[in-house]
N, C-alpha and C positions, 0 to 999 in steps of 0.2 A: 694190409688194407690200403685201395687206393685213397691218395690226400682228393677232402672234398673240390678242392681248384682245377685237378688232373684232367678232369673230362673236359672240363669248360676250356680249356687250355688246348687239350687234344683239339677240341670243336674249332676252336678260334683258329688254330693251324691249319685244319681239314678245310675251310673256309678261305684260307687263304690259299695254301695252295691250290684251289677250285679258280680262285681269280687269277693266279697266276698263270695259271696251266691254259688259260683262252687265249697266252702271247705264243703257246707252242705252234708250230706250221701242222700239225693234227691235234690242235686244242679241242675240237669238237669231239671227236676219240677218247682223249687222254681226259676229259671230264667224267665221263661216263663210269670209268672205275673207282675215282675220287671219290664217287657221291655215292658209289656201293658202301665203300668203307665208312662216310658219314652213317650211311642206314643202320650199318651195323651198330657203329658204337652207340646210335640213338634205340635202338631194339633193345640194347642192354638194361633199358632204365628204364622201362614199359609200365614196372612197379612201381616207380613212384608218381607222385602227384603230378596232373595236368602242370598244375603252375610251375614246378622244378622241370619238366618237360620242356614248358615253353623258354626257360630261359636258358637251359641247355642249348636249344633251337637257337637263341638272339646270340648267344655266343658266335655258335658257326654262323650266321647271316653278319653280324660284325664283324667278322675277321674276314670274308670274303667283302663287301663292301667298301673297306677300310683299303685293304692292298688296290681294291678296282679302281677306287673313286682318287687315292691318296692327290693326284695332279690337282683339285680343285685347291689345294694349297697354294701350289705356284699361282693359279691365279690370284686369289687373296692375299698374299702375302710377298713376293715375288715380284709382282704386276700392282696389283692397289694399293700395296703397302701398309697391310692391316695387319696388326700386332700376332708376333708368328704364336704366340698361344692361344688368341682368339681364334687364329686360324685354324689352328691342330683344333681344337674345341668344338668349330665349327663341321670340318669334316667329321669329325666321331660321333656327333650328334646327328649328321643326315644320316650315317652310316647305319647309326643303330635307329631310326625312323625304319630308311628301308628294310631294317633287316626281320621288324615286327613282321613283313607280309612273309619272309621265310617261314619265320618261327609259324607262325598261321600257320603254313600251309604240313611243316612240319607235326604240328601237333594233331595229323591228324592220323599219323601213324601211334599214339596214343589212342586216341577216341575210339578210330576201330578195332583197336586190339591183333594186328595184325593177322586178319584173314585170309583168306586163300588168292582173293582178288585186292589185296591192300596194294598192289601195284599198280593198279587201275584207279583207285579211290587218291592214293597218296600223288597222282598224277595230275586227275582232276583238280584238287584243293591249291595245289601249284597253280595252273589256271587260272581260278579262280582270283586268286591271291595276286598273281599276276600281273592281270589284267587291270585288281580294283590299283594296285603300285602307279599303273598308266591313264588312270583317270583320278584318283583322290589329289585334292589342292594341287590341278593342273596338270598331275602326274609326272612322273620322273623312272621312266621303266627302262631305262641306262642298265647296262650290264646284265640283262637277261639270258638266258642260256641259248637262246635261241639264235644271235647271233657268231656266237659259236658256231655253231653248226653249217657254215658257210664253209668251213673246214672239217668238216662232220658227217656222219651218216644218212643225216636225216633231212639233207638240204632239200630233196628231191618232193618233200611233200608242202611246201612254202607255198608254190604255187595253186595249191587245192585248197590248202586249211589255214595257209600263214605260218608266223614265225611261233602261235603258241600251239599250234599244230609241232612242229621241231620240239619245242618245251616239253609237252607231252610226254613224247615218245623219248625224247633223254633222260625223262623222269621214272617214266614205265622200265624201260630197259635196264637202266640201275638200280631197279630195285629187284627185277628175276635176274640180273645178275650177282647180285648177295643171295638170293635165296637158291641159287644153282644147288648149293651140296646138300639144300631140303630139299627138294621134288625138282629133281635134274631134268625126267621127262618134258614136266608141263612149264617150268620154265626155259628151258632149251627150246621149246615147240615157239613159245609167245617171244624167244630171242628172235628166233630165225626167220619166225613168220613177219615180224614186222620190219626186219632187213630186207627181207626177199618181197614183199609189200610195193613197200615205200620205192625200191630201185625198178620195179616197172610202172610205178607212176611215174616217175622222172623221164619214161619216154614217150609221155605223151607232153607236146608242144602247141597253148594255146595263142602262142604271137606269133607273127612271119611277116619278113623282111618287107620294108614298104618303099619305093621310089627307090634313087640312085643316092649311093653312100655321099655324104657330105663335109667339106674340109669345116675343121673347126680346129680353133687355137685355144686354149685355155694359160691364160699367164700367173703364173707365179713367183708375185716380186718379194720375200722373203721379209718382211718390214720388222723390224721390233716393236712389239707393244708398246711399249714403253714412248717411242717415238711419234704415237700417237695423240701425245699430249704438249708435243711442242711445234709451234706454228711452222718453221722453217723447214724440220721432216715431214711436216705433212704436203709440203708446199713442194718438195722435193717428192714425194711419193705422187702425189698427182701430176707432176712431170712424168715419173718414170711411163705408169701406167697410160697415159695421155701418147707417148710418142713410142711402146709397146705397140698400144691396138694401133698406129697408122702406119705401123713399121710394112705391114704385109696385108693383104686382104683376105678371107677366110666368109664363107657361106654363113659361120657364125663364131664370133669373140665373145671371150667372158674370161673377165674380170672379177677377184673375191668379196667376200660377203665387207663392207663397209671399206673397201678398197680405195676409194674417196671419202676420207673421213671428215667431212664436213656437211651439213647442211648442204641439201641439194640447192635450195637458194641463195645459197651465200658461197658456191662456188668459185673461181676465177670467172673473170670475164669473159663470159665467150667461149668455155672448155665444152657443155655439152653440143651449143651451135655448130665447134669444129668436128665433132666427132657426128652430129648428124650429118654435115656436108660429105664427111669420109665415108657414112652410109649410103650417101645418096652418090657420090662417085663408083663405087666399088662395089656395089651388090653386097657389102656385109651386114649381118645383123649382128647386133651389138648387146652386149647385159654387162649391164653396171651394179656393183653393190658401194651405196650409197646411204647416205641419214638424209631418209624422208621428211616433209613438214604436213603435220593436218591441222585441219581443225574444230578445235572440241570444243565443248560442252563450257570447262573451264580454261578457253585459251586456244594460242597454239602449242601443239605437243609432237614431237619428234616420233619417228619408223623406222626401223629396219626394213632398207628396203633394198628391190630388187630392179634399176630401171632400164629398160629395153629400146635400142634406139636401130629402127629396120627401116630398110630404100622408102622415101617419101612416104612415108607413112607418121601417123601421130604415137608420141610416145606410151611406151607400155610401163605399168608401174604394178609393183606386186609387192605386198608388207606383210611383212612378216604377220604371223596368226600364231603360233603357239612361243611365246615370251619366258626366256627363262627369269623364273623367280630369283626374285634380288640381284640376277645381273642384269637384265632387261625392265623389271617391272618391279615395284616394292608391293608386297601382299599387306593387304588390308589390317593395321594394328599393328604393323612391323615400321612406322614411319620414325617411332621413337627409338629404334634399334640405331636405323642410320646417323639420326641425330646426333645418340647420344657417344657413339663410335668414331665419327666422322668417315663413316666410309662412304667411297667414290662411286656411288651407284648410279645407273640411269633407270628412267622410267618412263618405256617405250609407250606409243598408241597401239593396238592390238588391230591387225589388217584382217577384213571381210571373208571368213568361212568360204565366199562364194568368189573367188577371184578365177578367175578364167587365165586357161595356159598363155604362155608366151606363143607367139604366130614366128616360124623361122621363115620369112618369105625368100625363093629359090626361081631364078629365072627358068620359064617355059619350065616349072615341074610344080610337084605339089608341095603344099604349106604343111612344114612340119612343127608340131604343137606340142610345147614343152613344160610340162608340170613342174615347177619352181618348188625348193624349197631353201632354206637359208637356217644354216649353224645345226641346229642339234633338232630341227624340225624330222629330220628322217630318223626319229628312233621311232615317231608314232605311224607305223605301217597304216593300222587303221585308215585312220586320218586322212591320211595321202591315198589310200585305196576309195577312200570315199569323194572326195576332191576328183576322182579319174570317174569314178563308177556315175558321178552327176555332172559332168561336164558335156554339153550338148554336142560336141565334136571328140572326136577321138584323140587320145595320146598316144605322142611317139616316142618319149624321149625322157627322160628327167634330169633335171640339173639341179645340184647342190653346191651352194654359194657358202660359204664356211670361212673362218680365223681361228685358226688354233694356236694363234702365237701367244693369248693367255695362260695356254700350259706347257711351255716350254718343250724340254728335252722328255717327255712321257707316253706314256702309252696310250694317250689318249686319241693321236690321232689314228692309228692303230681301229682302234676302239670303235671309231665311227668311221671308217672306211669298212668293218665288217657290215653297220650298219646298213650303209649304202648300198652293200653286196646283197645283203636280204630282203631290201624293198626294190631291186633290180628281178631278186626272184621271186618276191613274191608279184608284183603287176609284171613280167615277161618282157619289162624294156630296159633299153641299155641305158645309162647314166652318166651325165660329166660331172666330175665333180671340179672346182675351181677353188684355191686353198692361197692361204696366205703364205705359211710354211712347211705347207705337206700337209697331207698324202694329195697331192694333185693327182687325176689316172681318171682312166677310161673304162666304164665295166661293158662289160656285153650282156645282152638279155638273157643270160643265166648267172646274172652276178660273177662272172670270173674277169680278175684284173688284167684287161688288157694291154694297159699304158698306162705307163707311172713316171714322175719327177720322183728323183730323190729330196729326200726333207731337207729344211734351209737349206734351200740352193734358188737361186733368181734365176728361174731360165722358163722359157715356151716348152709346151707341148703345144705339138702340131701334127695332124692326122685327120685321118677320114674315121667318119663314123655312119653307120647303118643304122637307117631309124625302122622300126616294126612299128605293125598294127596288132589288133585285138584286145580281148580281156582274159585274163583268167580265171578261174573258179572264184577266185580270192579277190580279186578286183569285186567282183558281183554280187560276192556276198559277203566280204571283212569275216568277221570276226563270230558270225552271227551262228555258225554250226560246230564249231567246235567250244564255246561256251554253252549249247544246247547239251551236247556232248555230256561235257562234264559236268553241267549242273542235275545231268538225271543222272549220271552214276551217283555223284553225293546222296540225291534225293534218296536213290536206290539201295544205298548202302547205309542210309539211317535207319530205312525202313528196316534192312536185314538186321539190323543190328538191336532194334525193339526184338523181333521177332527169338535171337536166339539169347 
């Protein structure tokens, strides 16, 4: 007789190696049979109780969590210096938060009793479940399967349905791949059908090439965290960067996300006036990540920002809009957490929904127009698909301004370099991304990495880049048909389920 810990054990393994297996070079693949084997061992226990069910389910979403997320340690502890068991305590807590929407979605291979179409249903609930991970308290939809898939089967349908369009279909397909040695035909048919699907949508192309390719530098000066908090490194980081951009002239420079870690008004004397002069000499445009100042309600309160400095022209300024919890903003009723801990937290101003692209202005040719986003703002596809789909001019281009030197030697930057590859395919433009300590690189409007710096290393990328025009499906419409999708299978599949 199995010991009752075995399966929870099994699960929490099956879970991790699910998270592990998205650092494979065919991790989008190599999931897919992972999560057969999860279905299986969760089919076993059909008999018992929803509530043993469900926590069957939080086992595996904890263990897959836990190995995905583990870097947020380095920051906490590592980096801010908060107590390494509050830290460990810290991650196992978001860990098993996230992993309730698994378990969610999981138990619904319960509920329906595993029917003919529980592949369809247990796909949906996913979705679902998803999606609420990406909107509930700000949302945190980090490590979804769907950026996987950038290495995966199912990249090709991003651009129609998005990245939970990918989700889906990884979910559907592993589950007629466990049921292959019950009905070999009808799942074999819904394998192949949706392989052979999805790769002739992939050759339809809704962006194309716009004006002449443009030089662009993205610098990558490798800083320690840690050196952010002493005046003379900082003073020394804003040298480097400072005599970086005037080293060479480029169509457009960009510098990483708080690269200038001061107060934009309390910079050196005279550092942005030099660099606008170097704009106004040299035909470059310029993007600075910098600590914004506004002001609010109660006072002035600092941004994450993004500041753009082009040929005679007035400065562009872009703040950050989606704030990470407790390292950006302190959540509501958590003030006494900080307090009583003393951790090192900031508590950004939250930047305007409706911020308009950066303008890359290019002699005798066209203004190419760049959809900003900064740090871990590109996990929310949506978001950024909405921001492109209401912007009165068109988008060429996207740039993500980022510091990953809060989580050290991990996988994290990994992590969100797939990201970037997903919201490249899903809006059909190509992407800079600008990094403190990696993954600095170039994508192309199909998300594939063009140009890369290797990690901790201080060095330029310098290249041309092609900027595109258009929308695609998903631009137009986010997110809004393939949660129709799913929410009427479920509807659908309650109904049957009264019924028999």
């Amino acid at each position: 007789m199995r010991s009752p810990i075995a399966l929870p054990l099994i699960l929490f393994t099956l879970g991790a190696l699910l998270a592990g297996s998205a650092e494979l070079t065919y991790g989008g693949w190599t999931q897919i049979p992972i999560l057969s084997i999860v279905w299986w061992q969760l089919s076993r226990e059909q008999s018992r109780s929803l509530k043993h069910y469900f926590f069957l389910s939080l086992a595996f979403g904890i263990g897959y969590f836990v190995v995905g997320l583990w870097w947020l340690y380095i920051s906490m502890h590592d980096v801010g210096g908060i107590n390494a068991l509050l830290s460990c305590v810290a991650v196992f807590l978001l860990s098993a938060y996230l992993a309730i929407y698994i378990a969610g979605a999981c138990a619904s291979i319960r509920i329906f009793n595993n029917t003919k179409f529980m592949g369809l249903l247990l796909a949906s609930s996913w979705v679902i479940f998803e999606y609420l991970r990406g909107e509930i308290f700000t949302g945190f939809p980090w490590m979804g399967l769907a950026e996987t898939q950038v290495n995966g089967p199912f990249a090709p349908i991003a651009p129609w349905l998005g990245g939970l369009a990918c989700t889906f279909l990884v979910v559907l397909i592993s589950w007629e791949l466990f049921q292959l040695k019950k009905r070999v035909v009808f799942s074999s048919v819904v394998i192949i059908g949706a392989l052979g699907l999805v790769q002739i949508a992939g050759l339809v192309s809704f962006t194309q090439p716009t004006g002449e390719p443009m030089s662009v530098r993205l610098i990558q000066g490798n800083f320690e965290q840690s050196l952010k908090f002493n005046p003379q490194a900082i003073g020394q980081q804003i040298y480097f960067y400072e005599t970086a951009i005037q080293s060479t002239p480029a169509d457009l420079i960009i510098i990483p996300e708080t690269a200038f870690p001061w107060p934009q008004n309390h910079l050196p004397s005279g550092l942005l006036s030099r660099l606008q002069e170097f704009s106004n000499t040299s035909s470059s445009n310029i993007l600075l990540g910098l600590i914004g100042e506004v002001s609010e309600k109660n006072g002035l309160q600092y941004t994450n920002r993004a500041t753009g400095l082009s040929p005679n022209t007035a400065q562009y300024q872009y703040d950050k809009i989606h704030l990470v919890p407790f390292g950006e903003f302190i959540p509501p009723g958590f003030h006494w957490f900080v307090k009583a801990f003393n951790v090192p937290l900031s508590d950004f101003a939250r930047g305007s929904i409706t911020q308009t692209p950066f303008n890359v202005l290019r002699q005798k040719q066209e203004t190419i127009r760049a959809a900003i986003t900064i740090c871990y703002e590109d996990v929310f596809g949506d978001e950024l698909a909405s921001r492109i789909r209401n912007n009165t001019e068109p988008t060429n281009l996207l740039i993500n301004l980022t510091n990953l030197a809060w989580f050290g030697q991990s996988q994290a930057p990994t992590q969100q370099l797939r990201l970037s590859q997903l919201r490249s395919l899903e809006t059909g433009l190509p992407a800079l991304r600008a990094t403190n300590t990696g993954i600095t690189s170039v994508l192309g409007h199909d998300g594939k990495v063009l140009q890369s710096l290797p990690e901790f290393t201080q060095a330029t990328l310098s290249t041309q880049v092609q900027a595109y025009s258009g929308k695609t499906p998903y631009v137009i419409w986010g997110n809004f048909p393939i949660l129709i999708i799913s929410c009427l299978m479920l509807i659908w599949g309650l109904v049957r389920q009264r019924r028999f």
